[in-house]
N, C-alpha and C positions, 0 to 999 in steps of 0.2 A: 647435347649434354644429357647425360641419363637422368632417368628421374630416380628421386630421391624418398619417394613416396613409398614405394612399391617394391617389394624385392626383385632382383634381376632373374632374367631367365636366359637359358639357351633356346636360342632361336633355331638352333638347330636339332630340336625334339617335335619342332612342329612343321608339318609336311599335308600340300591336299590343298581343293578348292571346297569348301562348303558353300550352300545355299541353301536359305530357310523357304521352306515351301507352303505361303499361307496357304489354306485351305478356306472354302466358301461351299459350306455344307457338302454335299457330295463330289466336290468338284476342287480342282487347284485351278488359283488365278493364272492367269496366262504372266502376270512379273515373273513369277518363278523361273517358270519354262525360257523367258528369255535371259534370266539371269543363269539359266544353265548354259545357254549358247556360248555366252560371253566366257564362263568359269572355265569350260574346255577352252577356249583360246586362251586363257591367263596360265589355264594348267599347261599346256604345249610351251609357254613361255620359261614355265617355270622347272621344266625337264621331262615334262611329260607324267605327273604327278595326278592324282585320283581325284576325281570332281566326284560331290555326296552331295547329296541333299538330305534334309533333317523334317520328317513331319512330325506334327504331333499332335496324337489320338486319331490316325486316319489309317484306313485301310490299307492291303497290299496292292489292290487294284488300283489306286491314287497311286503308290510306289512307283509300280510297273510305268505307270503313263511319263514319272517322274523319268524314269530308263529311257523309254523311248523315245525322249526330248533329251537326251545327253548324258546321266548322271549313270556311273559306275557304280554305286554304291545308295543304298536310300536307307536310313534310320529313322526307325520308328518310334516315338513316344509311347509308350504305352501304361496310357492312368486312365481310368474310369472318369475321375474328376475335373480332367482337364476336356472334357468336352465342348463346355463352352468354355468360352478365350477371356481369361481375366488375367494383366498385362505383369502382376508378381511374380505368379505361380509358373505363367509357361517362361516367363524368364530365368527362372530357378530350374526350370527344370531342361530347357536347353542348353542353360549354362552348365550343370553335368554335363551334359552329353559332349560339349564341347571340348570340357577340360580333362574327358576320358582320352577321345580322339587327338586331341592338340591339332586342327589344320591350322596352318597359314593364314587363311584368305576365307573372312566370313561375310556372305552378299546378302542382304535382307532387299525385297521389294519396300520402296517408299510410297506405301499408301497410308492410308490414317492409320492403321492397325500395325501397319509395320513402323510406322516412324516412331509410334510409339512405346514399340517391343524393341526395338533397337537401343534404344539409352538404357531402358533398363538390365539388358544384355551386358552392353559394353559395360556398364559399371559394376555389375555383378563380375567378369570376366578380369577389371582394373586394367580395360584398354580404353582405346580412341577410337570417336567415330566419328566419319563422316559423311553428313546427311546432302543428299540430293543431287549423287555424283552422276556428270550428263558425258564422261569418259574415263577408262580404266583400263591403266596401262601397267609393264613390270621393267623395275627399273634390274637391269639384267646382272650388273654387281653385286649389288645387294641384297637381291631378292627380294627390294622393297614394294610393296601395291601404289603407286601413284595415284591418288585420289585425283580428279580433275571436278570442278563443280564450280558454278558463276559467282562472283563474288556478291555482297547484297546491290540488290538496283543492278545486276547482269550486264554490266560494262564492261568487267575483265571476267579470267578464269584464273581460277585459283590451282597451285598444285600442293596437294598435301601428303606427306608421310606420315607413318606410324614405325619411325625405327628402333625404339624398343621395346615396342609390347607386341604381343603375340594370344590371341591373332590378328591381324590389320581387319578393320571391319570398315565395312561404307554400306549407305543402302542408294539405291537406284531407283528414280520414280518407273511406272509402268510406263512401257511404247520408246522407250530409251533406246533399246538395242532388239534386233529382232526376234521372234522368235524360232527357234532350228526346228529344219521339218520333222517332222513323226517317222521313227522308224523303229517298228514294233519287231525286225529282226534282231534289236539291240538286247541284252543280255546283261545281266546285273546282279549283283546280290543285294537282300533283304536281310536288313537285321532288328531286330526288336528289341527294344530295351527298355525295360519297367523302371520305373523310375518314381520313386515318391516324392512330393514336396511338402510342405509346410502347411497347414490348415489351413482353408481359404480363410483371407481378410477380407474379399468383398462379396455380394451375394447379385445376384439379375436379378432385377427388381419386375422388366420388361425390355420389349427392344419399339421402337419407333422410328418409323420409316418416313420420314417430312419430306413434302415438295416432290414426291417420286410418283405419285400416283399416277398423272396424266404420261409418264417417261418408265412406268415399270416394265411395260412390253418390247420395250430399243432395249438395243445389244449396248452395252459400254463403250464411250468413246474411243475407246485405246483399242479395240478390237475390230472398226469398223469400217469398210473399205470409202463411205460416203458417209462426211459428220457437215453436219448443218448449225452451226452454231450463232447466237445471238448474243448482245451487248448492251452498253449502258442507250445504245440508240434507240432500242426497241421503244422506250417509252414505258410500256405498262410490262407486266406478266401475261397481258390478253399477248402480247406480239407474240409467244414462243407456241400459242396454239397453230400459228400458220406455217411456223418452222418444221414442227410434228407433222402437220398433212403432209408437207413438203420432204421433210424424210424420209416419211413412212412409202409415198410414190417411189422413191430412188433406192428402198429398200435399206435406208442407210440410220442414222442416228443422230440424235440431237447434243450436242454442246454450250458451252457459257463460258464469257468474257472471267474475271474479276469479281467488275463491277457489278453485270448481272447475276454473281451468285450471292453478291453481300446486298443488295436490293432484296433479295429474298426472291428471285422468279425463277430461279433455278437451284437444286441441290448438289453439292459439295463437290460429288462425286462428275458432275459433268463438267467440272470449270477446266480449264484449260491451260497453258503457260506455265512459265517458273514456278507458282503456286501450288497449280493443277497438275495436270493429266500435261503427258508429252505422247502426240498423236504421230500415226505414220499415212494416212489415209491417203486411197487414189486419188480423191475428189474431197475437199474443203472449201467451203461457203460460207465465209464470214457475213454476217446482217448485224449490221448499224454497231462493228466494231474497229473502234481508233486502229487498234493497232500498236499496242505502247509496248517496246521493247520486252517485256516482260510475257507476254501475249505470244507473240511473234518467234519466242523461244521455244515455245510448246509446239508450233508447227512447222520446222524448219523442214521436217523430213517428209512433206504432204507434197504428193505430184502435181497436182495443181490445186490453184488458188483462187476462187474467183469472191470477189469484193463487192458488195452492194451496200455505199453508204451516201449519204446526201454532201460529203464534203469530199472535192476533188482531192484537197488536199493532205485527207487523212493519212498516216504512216502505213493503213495499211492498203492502200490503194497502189505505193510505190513495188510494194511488194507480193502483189495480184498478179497474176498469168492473165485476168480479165478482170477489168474494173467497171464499174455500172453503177455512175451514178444518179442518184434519183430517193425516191421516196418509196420502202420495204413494200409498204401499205399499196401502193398500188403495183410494184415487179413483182411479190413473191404469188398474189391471185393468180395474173397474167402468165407465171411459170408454172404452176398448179392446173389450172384449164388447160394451156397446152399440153403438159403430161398426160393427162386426165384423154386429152383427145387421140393421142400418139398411143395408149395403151389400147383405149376402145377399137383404133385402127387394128392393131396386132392380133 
């Protein structure tokens, strides 16, 4: 039933895959880049249609990198003031950009920054969004975006449309879909567009970095071929200093349950699951975590799985490649010394 809210549009002015490409000081997050992977498949679906990506106040060197991972097209924001990211202003001011271009299909990464530039978008825009989609598909009649995303407690999957507001928006947490390799033989155009917005309403007062100090030198979960994560088993926050020795040997990174990021021993940024972070790693090392559906979600696409918890009968012991059970406190030493002995050899 159309809605009644909003005046109608033709759907057939809006054409293209977009994707918003956070930026992390000199650098774009790797959501982006996988969300470009994904936009060129949706675009081939959808007749072979122009995948763009949308930065804003970032360089052409950021652009180019945006090409070489897939995007035909990159738009630049370009304000002085939108430098640092206050969640109004780059709303307003993508929302121009959007309702210049009219695409189709708008993909944001669902990280903290994204999830919460995304509402503000879609309701500036007077679309739908849907947050936390774990697949995305086009339905070929209609040209509708299929939203796919778990329902709450991740029991079913949900399919949602947006048939008639334009553009269909979903965001996508990071490590969802992979990212396309790098090829800097790709070719694209840069466009610039100045764009003014409205007086800032809020000011940085500061930025504070909690809980990351002993984890600031690991690469990001979602990026990391060995994640070593830990749970509400660990006990204290002393258990995640053994996890660190222990990733830092494997060359890999440290992770958290849930419950260990709401304990306070781990920051936000490392959790894991339907909440968290959705991982793809070679190698995942669960420590003293149940395994509760919600968890288990975040690592479906991890090659293997090995489990050390003290209950045989944990959930995620079933769904270990290798399970070991016993007490962290005295395996992960014993795993550490051997390392330790196997490098000195080499």
């Amino acid at each position: 039933m159309p809605c009644r809210l909003w005046p109608p549009i033709n759907k057939e002015d809006y054409r293209g895959v977009w994707v918003y490409l956070e930026r992390e000081g000199d650098r774009l997050k790797d959501v982006g880049l996988e969300l470009l992977g994904k936009a060129r498949d949706l675009a081939q679906k959808l007749g072979g249609v122009e995948v763009a990506g949308v930065l804003v106040a970032g360089g052409e060197e950021l652009a180019r990198e945006a090409i070489y991972h897939g995007a035909d097209k990159v738009v630049i924001i370009d304000n002085p003031d939108l430098k640092i990211y206050t969640p109004a202003e780059y709303a307003e001011a993508i929302a121009r950009v959007v309702q210049k271009y009219r695409p189709e299909i708008f993909l944001i990464g669902a990280t903290k920054r994204g999830r919460e530039l995304a509402a503000y978008i879609a309701n500036t825009l007077a679309t739908g969004i849907t947050a936390d989609c774990t697949a995305l598909e086009i339905d070929p009649k209609t040209r509708d975006l299929l939203q796919i995303r778990p329902t709450f407690g991740g029991t079913q999957l949900a399919t949602i449309r947006t048939p008639q507001r334009r553009p269909q928006m979903a965001s996508v947490r990071p490590g969802v879909f992979p990212k396309p390799p790098r090829d800097p033989s790709r070719a694209g155009e840069i466009i610039v567009e100045k764009v003014e917005v409205a007086k800032r309403r809020t000011r940085l007062v500061s930025i504070e970095k909690r809980l990351e100090k002993d984890v600031a030198d690991l690469p990001p979960v979602e990026s990391s071929d060995v994640v070593v994560a830990g749970g509400r088993g660990l006990g204290t926050a002393e258990g995640f200093k053994l996890l660190i020795e222990l990733a830092k040997l494997l060359n890999g990174t440290v992770g958290a349950s849930l419950m260990a990021v709401r304990a306070g021993w781990a920051p936000h940024t490392r959790q894991i699951g339907q909440t968290g972070k959705t991982i793809r790693p070679k190698l995942y090392i669960a420590v003293g975590i149940s395994g509760a559906i919600q968890h288990l979600m975040g690592i479906t696409e991890a090659k293997m799985i090995i489990a050390i918890n003290p209950d045989p009968h944990a959930p995620i012991m079933e769904n270990a490649d290798y399970a070991v059970v016993g007490d962290y406190k005295q395996i992960i030493p014993l795993l550490i010394e051997e390392l330790k002995r196997l490098k000195n050899q080499s």
